[in-house]
N, C-alpha and C positions, 0 to 999 in steps of 0.2 A: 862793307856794311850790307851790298843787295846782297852780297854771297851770303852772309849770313843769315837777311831774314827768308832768304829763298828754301837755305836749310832748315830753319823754322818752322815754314810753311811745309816741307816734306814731312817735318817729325809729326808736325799736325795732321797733315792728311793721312802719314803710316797711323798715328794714334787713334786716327776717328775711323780708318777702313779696319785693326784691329778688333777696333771697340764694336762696330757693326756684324764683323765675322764673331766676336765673344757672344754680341745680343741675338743673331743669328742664329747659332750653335747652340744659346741659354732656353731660344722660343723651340728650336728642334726639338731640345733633352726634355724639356718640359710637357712637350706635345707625344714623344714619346711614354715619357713615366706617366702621364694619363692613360694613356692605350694600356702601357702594362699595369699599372692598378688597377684597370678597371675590368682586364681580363681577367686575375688573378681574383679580385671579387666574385666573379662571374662563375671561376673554377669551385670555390669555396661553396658557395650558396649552392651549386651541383651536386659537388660533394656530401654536402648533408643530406639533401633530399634524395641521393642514392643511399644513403646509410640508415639515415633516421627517420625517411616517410613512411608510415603509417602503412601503406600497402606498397607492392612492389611497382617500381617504374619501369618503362620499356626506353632504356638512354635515347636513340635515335629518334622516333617523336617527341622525346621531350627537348633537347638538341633545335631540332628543326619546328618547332613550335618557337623557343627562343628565336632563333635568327629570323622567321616568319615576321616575328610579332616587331622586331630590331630594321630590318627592310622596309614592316607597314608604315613607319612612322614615318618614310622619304617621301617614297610617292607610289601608286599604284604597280607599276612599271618593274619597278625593281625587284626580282625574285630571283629565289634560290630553287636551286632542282635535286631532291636528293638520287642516289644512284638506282633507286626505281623510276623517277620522273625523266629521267636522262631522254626517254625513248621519245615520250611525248613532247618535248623540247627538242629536240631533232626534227619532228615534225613539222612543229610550229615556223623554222627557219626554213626548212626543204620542201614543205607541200608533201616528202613520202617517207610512208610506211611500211612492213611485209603483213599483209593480212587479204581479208574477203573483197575487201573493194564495195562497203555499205555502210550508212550510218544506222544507227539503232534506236528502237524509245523502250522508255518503261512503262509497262499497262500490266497490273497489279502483279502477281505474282512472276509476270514472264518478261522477256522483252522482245517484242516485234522489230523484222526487217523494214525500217523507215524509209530509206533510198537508198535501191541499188545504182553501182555507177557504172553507164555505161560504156562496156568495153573490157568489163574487169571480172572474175573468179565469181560473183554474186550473182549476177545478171546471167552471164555464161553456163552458169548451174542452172536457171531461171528460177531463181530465188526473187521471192516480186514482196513489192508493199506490201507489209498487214499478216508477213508469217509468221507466225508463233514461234519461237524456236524453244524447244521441249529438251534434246539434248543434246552433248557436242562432246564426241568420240564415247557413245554408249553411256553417258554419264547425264545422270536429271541436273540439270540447271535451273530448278523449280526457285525462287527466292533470292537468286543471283539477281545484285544492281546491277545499269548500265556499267559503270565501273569494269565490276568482277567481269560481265561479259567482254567488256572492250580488250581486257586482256585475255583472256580465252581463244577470244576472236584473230588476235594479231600473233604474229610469227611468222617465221623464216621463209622467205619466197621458195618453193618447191616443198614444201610442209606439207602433207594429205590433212583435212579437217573432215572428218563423217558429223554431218546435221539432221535431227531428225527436226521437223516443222510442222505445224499444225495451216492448214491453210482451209480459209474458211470456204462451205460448202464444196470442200475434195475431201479432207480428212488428215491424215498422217502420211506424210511423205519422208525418205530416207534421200540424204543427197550425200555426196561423196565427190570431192574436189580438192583442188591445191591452191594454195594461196600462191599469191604474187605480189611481187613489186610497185606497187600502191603509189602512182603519181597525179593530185590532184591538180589538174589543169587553173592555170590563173585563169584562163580564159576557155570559159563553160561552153558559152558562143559568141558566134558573129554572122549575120545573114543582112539581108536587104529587109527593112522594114516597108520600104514601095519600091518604087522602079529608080529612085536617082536617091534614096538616103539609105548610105551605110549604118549598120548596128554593131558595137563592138561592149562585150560585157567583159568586168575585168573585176572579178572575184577575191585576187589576193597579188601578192607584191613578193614571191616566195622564186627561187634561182628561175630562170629563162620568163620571167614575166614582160622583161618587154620587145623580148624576140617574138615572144607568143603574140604580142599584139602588133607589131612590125608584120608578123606573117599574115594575122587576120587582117590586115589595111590592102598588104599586096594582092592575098586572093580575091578580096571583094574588086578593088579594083582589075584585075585580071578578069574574070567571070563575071563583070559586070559593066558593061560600055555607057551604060546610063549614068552608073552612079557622080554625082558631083557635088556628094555632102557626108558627112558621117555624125555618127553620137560615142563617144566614149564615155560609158555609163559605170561610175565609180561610187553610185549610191550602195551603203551597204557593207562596203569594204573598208576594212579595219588596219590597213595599210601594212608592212612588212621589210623586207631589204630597201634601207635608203640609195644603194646604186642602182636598183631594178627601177626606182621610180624615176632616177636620171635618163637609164634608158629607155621609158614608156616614154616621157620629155621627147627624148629626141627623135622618137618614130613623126613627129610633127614640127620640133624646131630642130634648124640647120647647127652643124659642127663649129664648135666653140662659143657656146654659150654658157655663162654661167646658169648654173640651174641653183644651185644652195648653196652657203656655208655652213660648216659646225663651227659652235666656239661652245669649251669647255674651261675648266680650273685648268686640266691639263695640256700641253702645250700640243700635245702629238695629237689631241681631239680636234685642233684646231685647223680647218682643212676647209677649201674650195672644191665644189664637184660641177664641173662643165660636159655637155655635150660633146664626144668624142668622134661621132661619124655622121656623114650625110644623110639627112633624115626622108624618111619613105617619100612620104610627101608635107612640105611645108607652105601650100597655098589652098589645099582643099577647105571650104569651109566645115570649122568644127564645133560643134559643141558638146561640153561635158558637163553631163549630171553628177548632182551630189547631194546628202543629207546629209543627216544631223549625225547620222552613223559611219560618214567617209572620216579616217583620219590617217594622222600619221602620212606615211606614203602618200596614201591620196589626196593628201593636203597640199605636198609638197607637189604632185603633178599639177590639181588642179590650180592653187594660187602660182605657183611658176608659170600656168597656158595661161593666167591672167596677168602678172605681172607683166608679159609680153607682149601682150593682148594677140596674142596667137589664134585665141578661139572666146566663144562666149560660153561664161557660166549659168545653166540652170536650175534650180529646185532651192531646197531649203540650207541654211548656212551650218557648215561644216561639224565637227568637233570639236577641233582647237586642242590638239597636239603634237606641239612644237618639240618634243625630246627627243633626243636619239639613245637607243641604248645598244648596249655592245656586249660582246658574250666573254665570257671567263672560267676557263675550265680551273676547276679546283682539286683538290684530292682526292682518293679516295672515288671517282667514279663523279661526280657532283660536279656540277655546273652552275652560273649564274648569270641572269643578264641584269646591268645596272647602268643604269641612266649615266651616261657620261658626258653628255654636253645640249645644246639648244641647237636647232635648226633655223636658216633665213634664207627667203628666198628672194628673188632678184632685186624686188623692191626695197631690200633691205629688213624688211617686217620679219617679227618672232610672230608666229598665228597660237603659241600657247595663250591658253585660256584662263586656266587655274594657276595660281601662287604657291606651289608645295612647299617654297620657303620661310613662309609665312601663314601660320596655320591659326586659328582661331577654336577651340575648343575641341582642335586637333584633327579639324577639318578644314584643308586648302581653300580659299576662297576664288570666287571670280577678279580678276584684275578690274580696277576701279574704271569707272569713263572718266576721272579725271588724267590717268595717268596711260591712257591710252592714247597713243601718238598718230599721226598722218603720214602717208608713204606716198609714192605716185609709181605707176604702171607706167612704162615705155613712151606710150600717147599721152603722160600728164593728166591718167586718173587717179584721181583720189581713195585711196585702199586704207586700213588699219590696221594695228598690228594687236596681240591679246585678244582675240575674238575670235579665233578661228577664219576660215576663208567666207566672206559673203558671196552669194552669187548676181551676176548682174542680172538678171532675170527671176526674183523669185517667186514662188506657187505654191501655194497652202498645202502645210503637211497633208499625208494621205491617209485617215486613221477610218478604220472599221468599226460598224455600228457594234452597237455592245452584245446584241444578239448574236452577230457573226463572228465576235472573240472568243464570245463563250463557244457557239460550234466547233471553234477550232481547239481550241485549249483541252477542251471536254473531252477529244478527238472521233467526234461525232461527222466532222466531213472529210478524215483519214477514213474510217469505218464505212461510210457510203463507197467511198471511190474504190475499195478495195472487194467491196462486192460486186460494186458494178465490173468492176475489171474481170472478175471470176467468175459473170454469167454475161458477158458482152466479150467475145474474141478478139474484136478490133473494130475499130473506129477509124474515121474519116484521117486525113491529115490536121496536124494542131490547127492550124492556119483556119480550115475550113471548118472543122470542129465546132458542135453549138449541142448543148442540151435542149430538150424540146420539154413543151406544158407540160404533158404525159409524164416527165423524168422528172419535174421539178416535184409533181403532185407523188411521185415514188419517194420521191425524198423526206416531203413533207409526213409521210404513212410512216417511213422508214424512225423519225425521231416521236414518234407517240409515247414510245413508253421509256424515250431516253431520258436524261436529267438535263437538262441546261438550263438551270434554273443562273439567275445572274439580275444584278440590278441598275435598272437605268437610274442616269442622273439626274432625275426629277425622280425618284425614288430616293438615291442618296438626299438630295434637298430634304427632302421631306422625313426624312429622318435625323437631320441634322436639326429640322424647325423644331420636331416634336419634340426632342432632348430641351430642347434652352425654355421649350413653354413648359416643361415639366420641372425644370430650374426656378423658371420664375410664379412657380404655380399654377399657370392657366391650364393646365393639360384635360384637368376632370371638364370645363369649360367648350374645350374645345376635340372632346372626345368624338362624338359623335360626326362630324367633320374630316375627324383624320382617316374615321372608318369608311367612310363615304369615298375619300379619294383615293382608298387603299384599292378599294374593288375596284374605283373607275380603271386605276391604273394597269390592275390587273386583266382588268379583259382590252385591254391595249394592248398590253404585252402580247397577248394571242395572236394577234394579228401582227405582230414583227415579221414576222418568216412573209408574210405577203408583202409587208411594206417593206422591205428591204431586198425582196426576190429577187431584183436587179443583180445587187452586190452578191448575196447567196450562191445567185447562178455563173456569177464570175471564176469567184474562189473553187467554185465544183469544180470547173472547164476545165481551170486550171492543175485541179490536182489530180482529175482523171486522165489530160495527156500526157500528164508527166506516170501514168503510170504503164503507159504503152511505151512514149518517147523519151523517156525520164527527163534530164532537167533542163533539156532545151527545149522540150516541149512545156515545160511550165514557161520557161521569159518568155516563147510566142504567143503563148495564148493570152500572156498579160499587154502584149504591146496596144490591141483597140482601147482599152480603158485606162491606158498611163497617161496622166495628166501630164508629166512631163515630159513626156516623148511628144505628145500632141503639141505642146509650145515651141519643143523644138523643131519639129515639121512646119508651125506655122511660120517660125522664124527664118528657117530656112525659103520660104515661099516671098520671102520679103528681106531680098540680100541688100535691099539699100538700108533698111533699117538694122542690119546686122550688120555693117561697114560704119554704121554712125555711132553703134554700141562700144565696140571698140575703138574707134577715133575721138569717143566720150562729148560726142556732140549731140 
């Protein structure tokens, strides 16, 4: 009798593991014949609108407009490259290019030399800020976008490129040079901000980014017997290779630590990444800066040097992008990167922000605070997860008067800096650098008959009030009134450029030594008035209250 119901019980379990491999197999063929119906749809509706639209179509835009539109619906992240984009998506992963070694703007019909990089075929040519570029190999490039140029611009390392440039107050210059092998440093700089606090800037997250900062920790402490503090300044960067940020991690935590996991749908996303070697130095005190524009990578550095409490966080709170994406070569030349799992770092926390799974009028939402959870950092502080990285030290964002947006936007203090540059030979070192009364009152002569015309927010106010009394009728009432404060406001506005000449005269400093020293001469000139660097110096000036920060007491 147990022999038999034991065979029983096998026919049952063989029937019910059948029955799971039929249901199985039913949910595959099913998930399948969806894919292909829905392709074959997809063929059809093509099909006609090559045959029977109206005017002719170009297949490959119209192609990649579909799969565009099919990606936008997941989440930002996820894009296709068709096999023109190929290049600039190589970039994007590598930091290099074969081109001039400069970025570019548009200013109306032409586009000017924005910043050359020091070290590279632009600069070497002494191709500077503010050159018109007129044409490129005997050809007018008159009506050409940034775009059309960038590609003109780039090609094959040992390529000859002839440039003709307009540069203001010389005239028409002819230059003739070779491009080169275009590699954007993670890390722009690193110098001694005083006598014992290290600066370390880290730009991007792209192959050698945390060798680059490994080396920048060594020399400063080699060439520096004083220093006994640093900043690793990750404001700004929009993060890159999630193993490169493992290894920025370890230039400060020691061999064998976890730093993240992924976990994906797919099994092979699902993966642990730990510090591999002996780190530079792991007792220096640190702190890193961060906004609202660090993510990605720099997430995963900054909350992993907190989940460890390694170092303290300062500035404003993160981004809040937990995803990882991964690259997919496809057919036909074409690539793709697509979000293939979530990121956690030690504390366990996902620091995604947004919901792309759940969209509301086909816009991802903020994750709720109710559904926002508690983690703890190493020393049993208190973190959370959905909100990106908070910093334990934070300082009011850094925004520019409205007047100095417009200066800049207008590009009315690019246009100063590039005259001053072409009637001033050189100037002092960044460091000691300072414009004087005389230059500012040049300045001020200099925008007389510019535009910068723009509106403060007791302006917006006041045109928002006028609207709703014009709604409600009162407007003829209170006409006279509106006209009154229009004027008052307006000869305020006059006086901006004095009331703000502090700020005014910063932004100049800055973009004229960057036009002698290019862009490390802009981070020094900005270090006297970084409110976050200043917290961090003070903090560092007071290492028992940054021993208590992280021991969360």
């Amino acid at each position: 009798m147990f022999r038999n119901f034991i065979k029983s019980k096998k026919k049952l379990l063989l029937t019910g593991i059948c029955f799971i491999g039929l249901f199985s197999a039913y949910k595959a063929s099913d998930e399948y014949f969806e894919v292909s119906k829905n392709l074959d749809i997809f063929a059809s509706v093509y099909k006609e609108i090559n045959i029977s639209y109206v005017d002719e179509v170009e297949p490959g835009a119209l192609v990649k407009t579909a799969i565009d539109a099919m990606l936008k619906s997941l989440d930002p992240y996820t894009n296709f490259y068709s096999e023109a984009q190929t290049e600039d998506y190589r970039f994007q992963v590598t930091g290099e290019y074969g081109g001039i070694g400069a970025t570019i703007r548009q200013r109306g019909d032409y586009v000017v030399i924005d910043d050359p990089y020091e070290g590279y075929p632009a600069q070497q040519a002494d191709l500077r800020a503010g050159d018109k570029i007129l044409e490129i190999d005997g050809k007018s490039v008159k009506g050409k976008t940034s775009d059309d140029m960038t590609k003109l611009l780039k090609g094959a390392a040992g390529t000859e490129i002839t440039m003709k440039v307009e540069r203001l107050g010389v005239g028409e210059l002819v230059k003739t040079f070779k491009r080169a092998r275009i590699k954007v440093n993670n890390v722009p700089y690193f110098g001694m901000i005083d006598k014992h606090t290290g600066y370390i800037k880290l730009t991007g997250f792209t192959p050698d980014a945390g060798k680059e900062v490994q080396d920048a920790l060594r020399s400063l402490k080699k060439n520096n017997e004083g220093m006994n503090s640093v900043i690793l300044d990750l404001r700004g960067n929009g993060g890159g290779l999630l193993h490169e940020a493992v290894n920025v991690v370890n230039t400060f935590i020691d061999k064998g630590e976890l730093v993240v996991k992924t976990k994906g749908r797919d099994q092979e996303n699902n993966r642990p990444y730990s510090t591999l070697d002996v780190a530079t130095d792991n007792e220096i005190p640190l702190v890193v800066l961060i906004d609202n524009n660090s993510a990605s990578a720099s997430e995963i550095v900054s909350g992993s040097i907190q989940d460890l409490d390694r170092g303290v966080l300062i500035g404003q709170k993160s981004f809040g992008k937990g995803l990882v994406q991964s690259s997919r070569v496809l057919t036909y030349n074409t690539q793709m990167k697509l979000t293939t799992s979530k990121y956690y770092i030690p504390s366990g926390r996902c620091i995604q922000k947004l919901d792309y799974s759940h969209k509301v009028n086909g816009k991802a939402e903020a994750i709720a605070d109710s559904l926002k959870r508690n983690f703890f950092t190493r020393n049993h502080r208190p973190v959370k997860d959905g909100e990106g990285v908070t910093p334990d030290l934070k300082t009011p964002e850094s925004k520019y008067s409205k007047i100095t947006q417009s200066l800049l936007s207008k590009s009315i203090i690019f246009d100063f800096a590039t005259q001053y540059r072409n009637t001033h030979p050189s100037i002092t070192m960044t460091r000691d650098f300072e414009l004087t009364d005389a230059d500012f009152e040049a300045f001020k002569a200099f925008t007389n008959d510019k535009d910068y015309n723009y509106n403060t927010d007791t302006e917006e106010a006041l045109k928002r009030f006028k609207e709703q009394a014009e709604k409600e009728n009162y407007l003829n009432d209170l006409k006279t009134e509106f006209e009154s404060l229009n004027e008052k406001l307006k000869g305020n506005k006059n006086n901006d450029l004095n009331k703000y000449k502090s700020e005014i005269m910063q932004v100049l400093e800055e973009e004229i030594a960057a036009r002698y020293y290019y862009e490390k001469a802009r981070i020094e000139a900005s270090f006297d008035n970084d409110a976050d660097i200043n917290e961090a110096l003070k903090l560092f000036s007071d290492l028992d209250k940054y021993k208590r920060i992280l021991a969360g007491k």
